[in-house]
C-alpha positions as CSV (number, residue, x, y, z in Angstrom):
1,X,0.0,0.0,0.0
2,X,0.9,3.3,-1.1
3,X,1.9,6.3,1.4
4,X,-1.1,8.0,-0.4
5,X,-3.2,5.2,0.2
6,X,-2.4,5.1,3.9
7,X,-3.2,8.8,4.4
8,X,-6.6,8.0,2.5
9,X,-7.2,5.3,4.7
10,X,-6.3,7.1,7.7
11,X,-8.4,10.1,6.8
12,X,-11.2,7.7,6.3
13,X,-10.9,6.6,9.8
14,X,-11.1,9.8,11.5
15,X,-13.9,10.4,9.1
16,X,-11.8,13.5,7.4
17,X,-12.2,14.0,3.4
18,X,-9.3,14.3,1.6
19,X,-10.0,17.8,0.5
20,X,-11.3,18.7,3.9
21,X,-7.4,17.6,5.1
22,X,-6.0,19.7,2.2
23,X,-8.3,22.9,3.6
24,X,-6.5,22.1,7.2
25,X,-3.1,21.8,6.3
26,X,-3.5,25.1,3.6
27,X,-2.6,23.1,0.7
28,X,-3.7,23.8,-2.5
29,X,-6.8,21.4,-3.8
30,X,-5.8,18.5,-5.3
31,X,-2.7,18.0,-2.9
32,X,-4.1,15.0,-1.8
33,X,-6.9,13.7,-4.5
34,X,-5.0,14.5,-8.2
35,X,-1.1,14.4,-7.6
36,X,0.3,10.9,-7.9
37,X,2.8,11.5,-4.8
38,X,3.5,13.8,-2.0
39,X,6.1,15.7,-1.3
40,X,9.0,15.2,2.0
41,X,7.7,19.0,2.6
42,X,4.0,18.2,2.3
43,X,3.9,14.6,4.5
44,X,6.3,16.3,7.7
45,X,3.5,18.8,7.7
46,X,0.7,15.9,7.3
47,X,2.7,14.2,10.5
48,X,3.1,17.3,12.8
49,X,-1.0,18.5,12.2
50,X,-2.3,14.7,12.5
51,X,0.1,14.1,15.4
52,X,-1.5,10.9,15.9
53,X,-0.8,8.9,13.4
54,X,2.2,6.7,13.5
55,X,4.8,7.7,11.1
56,X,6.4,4.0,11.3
57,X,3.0,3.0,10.0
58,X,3.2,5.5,7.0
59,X,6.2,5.5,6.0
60,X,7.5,1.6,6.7
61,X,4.1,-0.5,7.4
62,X,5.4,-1.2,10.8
63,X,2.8,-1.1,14.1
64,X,-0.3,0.5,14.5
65,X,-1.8,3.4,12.2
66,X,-2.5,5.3,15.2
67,X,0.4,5.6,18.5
68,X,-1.0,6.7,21.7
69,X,-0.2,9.9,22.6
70,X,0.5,12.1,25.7
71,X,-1.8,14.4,26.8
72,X,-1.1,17.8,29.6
73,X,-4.5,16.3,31.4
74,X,-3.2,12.3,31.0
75,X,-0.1,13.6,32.5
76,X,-1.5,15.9,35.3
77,X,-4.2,13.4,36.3
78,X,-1.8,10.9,36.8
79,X,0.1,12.3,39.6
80,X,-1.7,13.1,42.8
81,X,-3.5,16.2,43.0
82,X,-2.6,18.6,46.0
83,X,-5.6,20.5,46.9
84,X,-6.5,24.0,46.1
85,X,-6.1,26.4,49.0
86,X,-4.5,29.0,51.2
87,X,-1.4,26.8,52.2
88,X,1.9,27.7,50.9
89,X,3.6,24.5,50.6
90,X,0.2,23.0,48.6
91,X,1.2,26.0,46.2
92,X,5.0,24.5,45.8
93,X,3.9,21.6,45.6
94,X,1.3,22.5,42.3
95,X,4.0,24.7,41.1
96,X,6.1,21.6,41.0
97,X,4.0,19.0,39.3
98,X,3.3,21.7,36.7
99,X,7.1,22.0,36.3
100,X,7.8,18.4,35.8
101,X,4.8,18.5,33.3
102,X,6.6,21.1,31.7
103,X,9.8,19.3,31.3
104,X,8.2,16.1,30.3
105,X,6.4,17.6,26.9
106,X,10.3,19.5,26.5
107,X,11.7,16.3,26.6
108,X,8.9,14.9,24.2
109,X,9.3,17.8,22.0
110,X,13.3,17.4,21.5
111,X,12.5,13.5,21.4
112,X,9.9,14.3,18.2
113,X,11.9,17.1,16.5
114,X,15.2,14.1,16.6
115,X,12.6,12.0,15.1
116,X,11.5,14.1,12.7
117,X,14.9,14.7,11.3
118,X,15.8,10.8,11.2
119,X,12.6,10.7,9.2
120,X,13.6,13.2,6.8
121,X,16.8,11.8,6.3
122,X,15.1,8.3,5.5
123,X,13.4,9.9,3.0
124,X,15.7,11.6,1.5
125,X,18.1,8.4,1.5
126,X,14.8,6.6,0.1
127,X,14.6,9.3,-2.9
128,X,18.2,8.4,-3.9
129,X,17.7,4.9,-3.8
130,X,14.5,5.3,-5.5
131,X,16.3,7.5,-8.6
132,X,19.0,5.0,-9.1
133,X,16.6,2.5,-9.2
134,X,14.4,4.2,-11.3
């Protein structure tokens, strides 16, 4: 299956027309319904709007379509809630979880951005291979 043809079948699973995908992501029409591939440009920003969907799926066929993601709320919930009050040390201690939430997405973020890169270095390597072959 086709990179295309995953991205049609994702977008029919979260029940998103092609040409309502290519309004999203500010493409012109067509982007996603007429051209017979998509760019390295065009699929990083497909991958960082539908954040979501797993680009080991798209681009190699590996896993799931969809990877679980982290949310603030799934990480806030998760640790135990101080409660809301006058006291001063309650206060540190919400100023601390929020600061550990803070560093987990900046550690997320630097991990993604790494991944991003290895990705577009795949496809770049993948286009080379694919015009010597071709």
């Amino acid at each position: 299956m086709s990179i295309k043809e995953k991205i049609h079948q994702y977008l029919n699973l979260k029940g998103i027309s092609p040409t309502k995908a290519e309004g999203m992501l500010n493409w012109g029409k067509g982007a996603l319904t007429k051209s017979s591939s998509i760019s390295t440009d065009k699929l990083e920003e497909f991958l960082l709007l539908f954040n979501d969907l797993s680009s080991e799926w798209l681009l190699r066929g590996n896993g799931e379509m969809l990877r679980s993601i982290i949310t603030p709320s799934s990480i806030i919930l998760d640790q135990p809630q101080p409660e809301l009050n006058q006291d001063e040390s309650e206060k540190d201690e919400l100023i601390e979880l929020l600061m550990r939430t803070v560093k987990t997405y900046q550690a997320r973020e630097d991990e993604l951005l790494l991944r991003v890169e290895q990705l577009k270095g795949e496809i770049d390597q993948l286009k080379t291979n694919y015009k010597t072959v071709g």
